[in-house]
C-alpha positions as a LaTeX table, in Angstrom:
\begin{tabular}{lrrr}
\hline
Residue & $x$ (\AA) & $y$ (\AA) & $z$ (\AA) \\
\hline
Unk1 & $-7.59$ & $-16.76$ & $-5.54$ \\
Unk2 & $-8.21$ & $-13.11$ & $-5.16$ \\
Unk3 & $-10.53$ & $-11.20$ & $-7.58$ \\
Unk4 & $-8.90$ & $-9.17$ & $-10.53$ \\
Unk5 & $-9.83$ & $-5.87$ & $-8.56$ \\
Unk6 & $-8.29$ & $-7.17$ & $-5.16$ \\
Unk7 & $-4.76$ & $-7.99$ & $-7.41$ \\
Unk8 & $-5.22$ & $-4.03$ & $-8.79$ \\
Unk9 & $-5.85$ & $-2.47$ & $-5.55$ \\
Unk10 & $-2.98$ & $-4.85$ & $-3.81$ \\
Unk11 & $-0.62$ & $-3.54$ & $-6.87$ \\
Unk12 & $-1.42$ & $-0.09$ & $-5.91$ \\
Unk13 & $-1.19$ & 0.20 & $-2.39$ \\
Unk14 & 2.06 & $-1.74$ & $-3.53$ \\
Unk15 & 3.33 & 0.51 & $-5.78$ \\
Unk16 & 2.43 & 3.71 & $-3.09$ \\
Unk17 & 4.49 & 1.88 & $-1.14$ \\
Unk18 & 7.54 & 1.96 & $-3.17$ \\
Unk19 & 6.88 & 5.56 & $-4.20$ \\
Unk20 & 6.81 & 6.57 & $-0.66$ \\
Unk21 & 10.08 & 4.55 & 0.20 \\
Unk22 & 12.21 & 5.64 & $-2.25$ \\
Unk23 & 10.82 & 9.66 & $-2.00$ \\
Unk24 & 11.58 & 9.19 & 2.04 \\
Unk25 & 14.58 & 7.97 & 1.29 \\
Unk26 & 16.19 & 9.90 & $-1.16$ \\
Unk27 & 15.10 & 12.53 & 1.64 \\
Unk28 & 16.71 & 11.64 & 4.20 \\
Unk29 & 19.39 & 10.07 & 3.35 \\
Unk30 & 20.54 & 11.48 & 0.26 \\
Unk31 & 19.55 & 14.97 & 0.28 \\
Unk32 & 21.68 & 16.43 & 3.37 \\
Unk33 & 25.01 & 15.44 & 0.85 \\
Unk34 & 22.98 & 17.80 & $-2.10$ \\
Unk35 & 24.18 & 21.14 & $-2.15$ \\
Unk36 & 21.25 & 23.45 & $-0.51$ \\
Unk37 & 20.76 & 25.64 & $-3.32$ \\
Unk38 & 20.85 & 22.44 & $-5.53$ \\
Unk39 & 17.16 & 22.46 & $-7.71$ \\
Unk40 & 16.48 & 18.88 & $-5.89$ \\
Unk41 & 15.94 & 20.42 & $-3.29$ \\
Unk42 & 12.60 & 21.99 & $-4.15$ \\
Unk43 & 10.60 & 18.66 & $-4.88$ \\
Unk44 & 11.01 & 18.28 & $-0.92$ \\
Unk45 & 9.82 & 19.55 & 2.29 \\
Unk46 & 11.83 & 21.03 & 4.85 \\
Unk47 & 14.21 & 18.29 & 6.55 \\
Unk48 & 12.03 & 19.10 & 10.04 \\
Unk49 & 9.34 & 17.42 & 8.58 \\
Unk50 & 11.05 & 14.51 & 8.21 \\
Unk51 & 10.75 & 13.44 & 11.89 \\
Unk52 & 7.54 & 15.20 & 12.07 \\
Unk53 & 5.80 & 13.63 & 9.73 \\
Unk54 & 5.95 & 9.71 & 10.92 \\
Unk55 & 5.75 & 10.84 & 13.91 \\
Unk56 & 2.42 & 12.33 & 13.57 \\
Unk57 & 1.72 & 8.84 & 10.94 \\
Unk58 & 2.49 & 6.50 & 14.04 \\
Unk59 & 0.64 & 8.73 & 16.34 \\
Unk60 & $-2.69$ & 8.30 & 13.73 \\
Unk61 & $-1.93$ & 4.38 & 13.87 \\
Unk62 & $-1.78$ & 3.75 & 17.23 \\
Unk63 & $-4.77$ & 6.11 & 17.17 \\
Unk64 & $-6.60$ & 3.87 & 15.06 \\
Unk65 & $-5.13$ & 0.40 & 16.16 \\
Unk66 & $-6.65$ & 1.58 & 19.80 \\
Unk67 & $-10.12$ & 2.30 & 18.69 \\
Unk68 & $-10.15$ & $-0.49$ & 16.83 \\
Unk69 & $-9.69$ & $-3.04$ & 20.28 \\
Unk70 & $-11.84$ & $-1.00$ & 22.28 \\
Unk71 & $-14.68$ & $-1.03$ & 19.88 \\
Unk72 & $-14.22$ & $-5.07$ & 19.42 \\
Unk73 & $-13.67$ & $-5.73$ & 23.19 \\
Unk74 & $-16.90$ & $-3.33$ & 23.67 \\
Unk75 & $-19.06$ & $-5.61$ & 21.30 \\
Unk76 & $-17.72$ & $-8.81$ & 22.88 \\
Unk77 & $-18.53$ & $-7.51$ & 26.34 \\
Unk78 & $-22.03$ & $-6.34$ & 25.15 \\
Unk79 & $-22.62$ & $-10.31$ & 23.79 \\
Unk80 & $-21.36$ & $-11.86$ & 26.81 \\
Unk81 & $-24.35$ & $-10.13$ & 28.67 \\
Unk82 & $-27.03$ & $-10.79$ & 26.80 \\
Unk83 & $-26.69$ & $-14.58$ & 26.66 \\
\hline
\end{tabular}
């Protein structure tokens, strides 16, 4: 069973989640049907930055996810040559 603090932070990277969602949703898809000079419209960025944003997100995780292999596949190759 996971600890008390691993159920809090799993509830709030949940909850982020959700938050996230429904903000990039109501964004993208509901927003263009808003009037432009509606008031909604100034909790949210431009509409450009709606592609640019995960865009630059998945660049970052890709970013990471490839550091992350070559750093393990460097430490395995380093093992292999010492024994």
């Amino acid at each position: 069973m996971a600890s008390s603090v691993d159920q809090a932070v799993g509830l709030g990277l949940v909850g982020f989640s959700l938050v996230l969602f429904v903000y990039y949703t109501l964004w993208v898809i509901v927003l263009p049907f808003v009037d432009s000079d509606h008031a909604i419209h100034g909790y949210f960025l431009p509409r450009e930055y709606s592609v640019i944003l995960p865009g630059v997100a998945a660049l970052v995780l890709v970013l990471f996810v490839g550091t992350f292999i070559v750093v393990v596949m460097w430490k395995n190759r380093k093992t292999k040559k010492t024994q």
